[in-house]
C-alpha positions as CSV (number, residue, x, y, z in Angstrom):
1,X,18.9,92.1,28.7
2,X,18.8,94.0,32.0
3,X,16.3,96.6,30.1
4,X,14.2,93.4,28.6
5,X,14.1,92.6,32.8
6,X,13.1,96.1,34.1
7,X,10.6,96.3,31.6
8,X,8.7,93.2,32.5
9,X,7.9,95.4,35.9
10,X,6.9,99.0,33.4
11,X,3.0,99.2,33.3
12,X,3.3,100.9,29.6
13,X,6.5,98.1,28.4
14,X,6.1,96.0,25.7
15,X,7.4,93.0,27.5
16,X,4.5,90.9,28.5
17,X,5.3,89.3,32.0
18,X,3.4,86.0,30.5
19,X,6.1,85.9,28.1
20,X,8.7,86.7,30.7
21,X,7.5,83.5,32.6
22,X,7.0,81.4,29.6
23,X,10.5,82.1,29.1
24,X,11.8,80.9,32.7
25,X,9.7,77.9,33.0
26,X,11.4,76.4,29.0
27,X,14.7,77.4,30.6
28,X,13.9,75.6,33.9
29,X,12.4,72.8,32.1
30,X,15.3,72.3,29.6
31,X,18.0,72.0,32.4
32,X,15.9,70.2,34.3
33,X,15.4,67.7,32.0
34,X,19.5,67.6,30.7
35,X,20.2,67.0,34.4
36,X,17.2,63.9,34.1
37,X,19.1,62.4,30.6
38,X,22.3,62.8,32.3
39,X,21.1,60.6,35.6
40,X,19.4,57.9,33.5
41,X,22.9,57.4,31.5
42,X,24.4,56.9,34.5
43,X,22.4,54.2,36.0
44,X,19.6,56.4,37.6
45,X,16.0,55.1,37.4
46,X,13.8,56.9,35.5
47,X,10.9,58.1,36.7
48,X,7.6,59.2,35.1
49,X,6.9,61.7,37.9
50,X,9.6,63.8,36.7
51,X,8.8,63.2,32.8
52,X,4.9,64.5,33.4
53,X,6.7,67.1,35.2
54,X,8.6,68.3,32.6
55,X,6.7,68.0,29.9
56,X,4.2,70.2,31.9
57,X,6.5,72.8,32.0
58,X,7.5,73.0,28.4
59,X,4.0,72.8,27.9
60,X,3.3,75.6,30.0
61,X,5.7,77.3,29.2
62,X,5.1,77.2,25.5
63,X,1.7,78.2,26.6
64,X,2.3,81.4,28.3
65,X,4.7,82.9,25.5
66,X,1.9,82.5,22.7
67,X,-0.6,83.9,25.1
68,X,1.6,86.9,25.8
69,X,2.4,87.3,22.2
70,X,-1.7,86.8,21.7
71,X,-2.1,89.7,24.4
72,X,0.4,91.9,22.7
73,X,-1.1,91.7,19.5
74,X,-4.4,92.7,20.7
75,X,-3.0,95.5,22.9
76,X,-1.5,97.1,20.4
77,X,-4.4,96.5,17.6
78,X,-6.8,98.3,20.4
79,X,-4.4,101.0,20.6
């Protein structure tokens, strides 16, 4: 794991920082949104401020690890 990390900052690594970020944006959007279920169960209002906001970042998220994986491929097909 802590070599995955360095090489996200490795000019010639094959860990795409899109991917990288992809990554971190699912993770924060996943506990963000089991912290939002747990509230609503007990008795928070929901709110659909937070819902667009989380869906915008699995969205993004989602986004940026297929265009890393995009970039990859085409990186290493030029190569």
């Amino acid at each position: 794991m802590i070599n995955w990390i360095k090489g996200i900052f490795d000019k010639n690594s094959s860990v795409s920082s899109k991917r990288f970020i992809g990554v971190l944006l699912v993770l924060w959007a996943l506990l963000i949104s089991s912290y939002y279920i747990i509230k609503v169960q007990f008795g928070g209002s929901e709110s659909n401020t937070t819902i667009s906001i989380i869906e915008f970042a699995i969205v993004t998220g989602a986004g940026l690890l297929a265009g890393g994986t995009i970039a990859e491929n085409i990186k290493l097909n030029k190569d």
